[in-house]
C-alpha positions as CSV (number, residue, x, y, z in Angstrom):
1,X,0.0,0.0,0.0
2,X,1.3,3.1,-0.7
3,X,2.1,6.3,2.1
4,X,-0.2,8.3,1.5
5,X,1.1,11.0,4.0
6,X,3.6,11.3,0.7
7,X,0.8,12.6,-1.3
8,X,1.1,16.9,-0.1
9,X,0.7,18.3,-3.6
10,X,-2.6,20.1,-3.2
11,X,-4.7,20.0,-6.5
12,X,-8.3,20.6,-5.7
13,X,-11.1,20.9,-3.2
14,X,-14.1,18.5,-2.9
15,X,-17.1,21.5,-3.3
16,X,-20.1,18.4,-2.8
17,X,-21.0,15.0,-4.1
18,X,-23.2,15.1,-7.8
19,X,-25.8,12.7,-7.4
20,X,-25.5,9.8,-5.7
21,X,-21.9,9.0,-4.8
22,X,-20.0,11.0,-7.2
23,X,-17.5,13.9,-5.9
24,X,-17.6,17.5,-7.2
25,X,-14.1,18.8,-7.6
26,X,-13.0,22.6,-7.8
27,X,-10.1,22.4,-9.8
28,X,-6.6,24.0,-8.6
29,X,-4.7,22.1,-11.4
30,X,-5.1,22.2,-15.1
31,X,-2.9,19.2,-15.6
32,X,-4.3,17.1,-18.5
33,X,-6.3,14.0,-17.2
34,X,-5.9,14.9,-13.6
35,X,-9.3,14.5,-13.2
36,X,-10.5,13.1,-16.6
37,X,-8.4,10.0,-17.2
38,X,-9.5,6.9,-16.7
39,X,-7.6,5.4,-13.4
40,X,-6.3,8.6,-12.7
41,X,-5.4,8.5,-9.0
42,X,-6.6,11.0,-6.5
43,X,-6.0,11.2,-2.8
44,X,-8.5,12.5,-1.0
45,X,-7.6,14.3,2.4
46,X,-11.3,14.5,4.4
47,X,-11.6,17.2,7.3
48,X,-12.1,14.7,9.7
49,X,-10.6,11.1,9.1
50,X,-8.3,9.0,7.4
51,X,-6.7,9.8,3.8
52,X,-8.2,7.9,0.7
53,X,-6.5,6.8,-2.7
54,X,-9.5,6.6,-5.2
55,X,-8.9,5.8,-8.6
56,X,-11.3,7.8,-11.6
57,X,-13.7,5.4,-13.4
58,X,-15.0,7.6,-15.2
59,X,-15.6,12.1,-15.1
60,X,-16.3,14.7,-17.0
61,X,-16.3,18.8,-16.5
62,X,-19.4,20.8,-15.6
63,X,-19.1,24.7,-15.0
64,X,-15.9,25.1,-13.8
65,X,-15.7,21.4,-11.8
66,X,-15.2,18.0,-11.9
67,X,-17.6,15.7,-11.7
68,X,-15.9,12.4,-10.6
69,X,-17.1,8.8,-10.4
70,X,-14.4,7.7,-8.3
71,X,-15.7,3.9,-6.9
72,X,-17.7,5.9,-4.3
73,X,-20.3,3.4,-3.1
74,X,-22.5,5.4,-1.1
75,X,-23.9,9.2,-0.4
76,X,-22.6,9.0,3.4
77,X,-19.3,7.9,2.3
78,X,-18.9,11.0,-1.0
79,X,-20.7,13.4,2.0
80,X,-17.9,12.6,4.5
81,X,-15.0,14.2,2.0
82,X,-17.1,17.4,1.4
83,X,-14.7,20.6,2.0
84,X,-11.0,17.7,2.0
85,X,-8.3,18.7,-0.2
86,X,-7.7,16.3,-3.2
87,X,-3.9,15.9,-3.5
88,X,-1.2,13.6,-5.4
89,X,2.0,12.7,-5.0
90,X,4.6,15.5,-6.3
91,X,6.5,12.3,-8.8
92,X,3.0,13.2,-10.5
93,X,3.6,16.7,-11.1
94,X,4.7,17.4,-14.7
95,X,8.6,18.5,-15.0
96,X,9.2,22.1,-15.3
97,X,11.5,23.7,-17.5
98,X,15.3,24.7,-16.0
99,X,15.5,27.2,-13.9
100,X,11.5,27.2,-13.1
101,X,10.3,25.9,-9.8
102,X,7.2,25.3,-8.0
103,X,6.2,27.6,-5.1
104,X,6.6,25.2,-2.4
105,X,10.5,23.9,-3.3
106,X,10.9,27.9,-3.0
107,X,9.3,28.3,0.5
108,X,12.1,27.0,3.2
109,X,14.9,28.2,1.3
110,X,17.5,30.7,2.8
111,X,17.5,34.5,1.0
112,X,21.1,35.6,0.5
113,X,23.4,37.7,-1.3
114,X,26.5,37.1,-2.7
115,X,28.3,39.7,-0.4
116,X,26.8,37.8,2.7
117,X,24.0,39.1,4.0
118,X,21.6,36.6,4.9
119,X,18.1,38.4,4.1
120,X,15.8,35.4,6.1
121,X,13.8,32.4,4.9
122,X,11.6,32.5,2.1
123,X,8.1,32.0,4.1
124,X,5.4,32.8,0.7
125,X,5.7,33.0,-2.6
126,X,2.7,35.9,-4.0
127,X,1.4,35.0,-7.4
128,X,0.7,38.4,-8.4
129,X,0.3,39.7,-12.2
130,X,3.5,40.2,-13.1
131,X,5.2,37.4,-11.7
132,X,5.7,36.1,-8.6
133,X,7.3,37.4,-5.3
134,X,9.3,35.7,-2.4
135,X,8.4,37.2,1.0
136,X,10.6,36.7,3.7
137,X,10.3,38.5,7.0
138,X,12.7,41.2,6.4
139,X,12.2,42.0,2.2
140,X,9.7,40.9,-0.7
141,X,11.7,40.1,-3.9
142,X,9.9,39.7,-7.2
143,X,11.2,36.6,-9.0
144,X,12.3,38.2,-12.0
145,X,16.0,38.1,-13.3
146,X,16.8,41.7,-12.3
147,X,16.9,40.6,-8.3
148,X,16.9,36.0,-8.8
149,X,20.8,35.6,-9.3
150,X,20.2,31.4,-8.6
151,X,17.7,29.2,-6.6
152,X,20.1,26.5,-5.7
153,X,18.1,23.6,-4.5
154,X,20.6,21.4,-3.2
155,X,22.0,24.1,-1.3
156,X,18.3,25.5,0.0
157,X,19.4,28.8,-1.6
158,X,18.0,31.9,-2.9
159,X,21.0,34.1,-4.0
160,X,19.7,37.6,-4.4
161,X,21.5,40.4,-6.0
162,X,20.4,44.3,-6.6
163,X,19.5,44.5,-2.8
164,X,19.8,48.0,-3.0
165,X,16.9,48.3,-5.6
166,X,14.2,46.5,-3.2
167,X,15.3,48.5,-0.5
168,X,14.4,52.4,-2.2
């Protein structure tokens, strides 16, 4: 059986149950067959309870929402994950291209500059318009060339350069 305390990679939120036993998922992922393929597997994380791995028989989109037949048996049971975040496993999340990174490999990782001043843990990363920003407690740093020099990974770095700029 597979640890599904492993699967933290937050990709929707049950909204209700369509029918009898099928699940209505919001959406926070517009991977391709996610939701859709056949088999696709979904954990879902209930507010109260135990994780689930369901497996997709069969779903298709209404509104802005999934409408999943996952092997639900009964309206008690698709009631009971009403408002649980449906996750996966993040060896299911598509490869990005080099040098891009999801939000949550960024958050944790040390803020520095090459002159060594250690400007704190990244603690959010801010989707705004633009681009995105890393927030630490002392500075917010848009993720744009101009102030990124390197996000090491390995190293749980964040080297930062034009400090001066974010600070006028």
């Amino acid at each position: 059986m597979e640890n599904l305390a492993e699967w933290d990679v937050v990709v929707g939120r049950v909204k209700g149950r369509w029918d009898h036993s099928k699940l209505r998922i919001v959406p926070f992922s517009d991977v391709k067959g996610r939701f859709s393929a056949k088999g696709a597997k979904l954990c879902i994380a209930p507010l109260k309870g135990e994780r689930k791995l369901l497996s997709v028989r069969e779903a298709y989109r209404k509104d802005n929402m999934w409408i999943c037949d996952c092997d639900i048996l009964t309206s008690e049971e698709a009631d009971s994950y009403v408002g649980g975040q449906v996750l996966v496993a993040r060896s299911m999340r598509p490869k990005l291209e080099e040098g891009e990174f999801y939000p949550d490999e960024i958050v944790g990782l040390q803020a520095r500059t090459r002159d060594g001043e250690d400007l704190g843990e990244v603690e959010e990363v801010l989707d705004s318009p633009a681009h995105q920003i890393y927030v630490t407690k002392t500075i917010s740093i848009p993720a744009v060339p101009a102030f990124i020099e390197k996000v090491e990974l390995e190293t749980k770095t964040v080297w930062i350069k034009n400090v001066s700029a974010l600070r006028e």
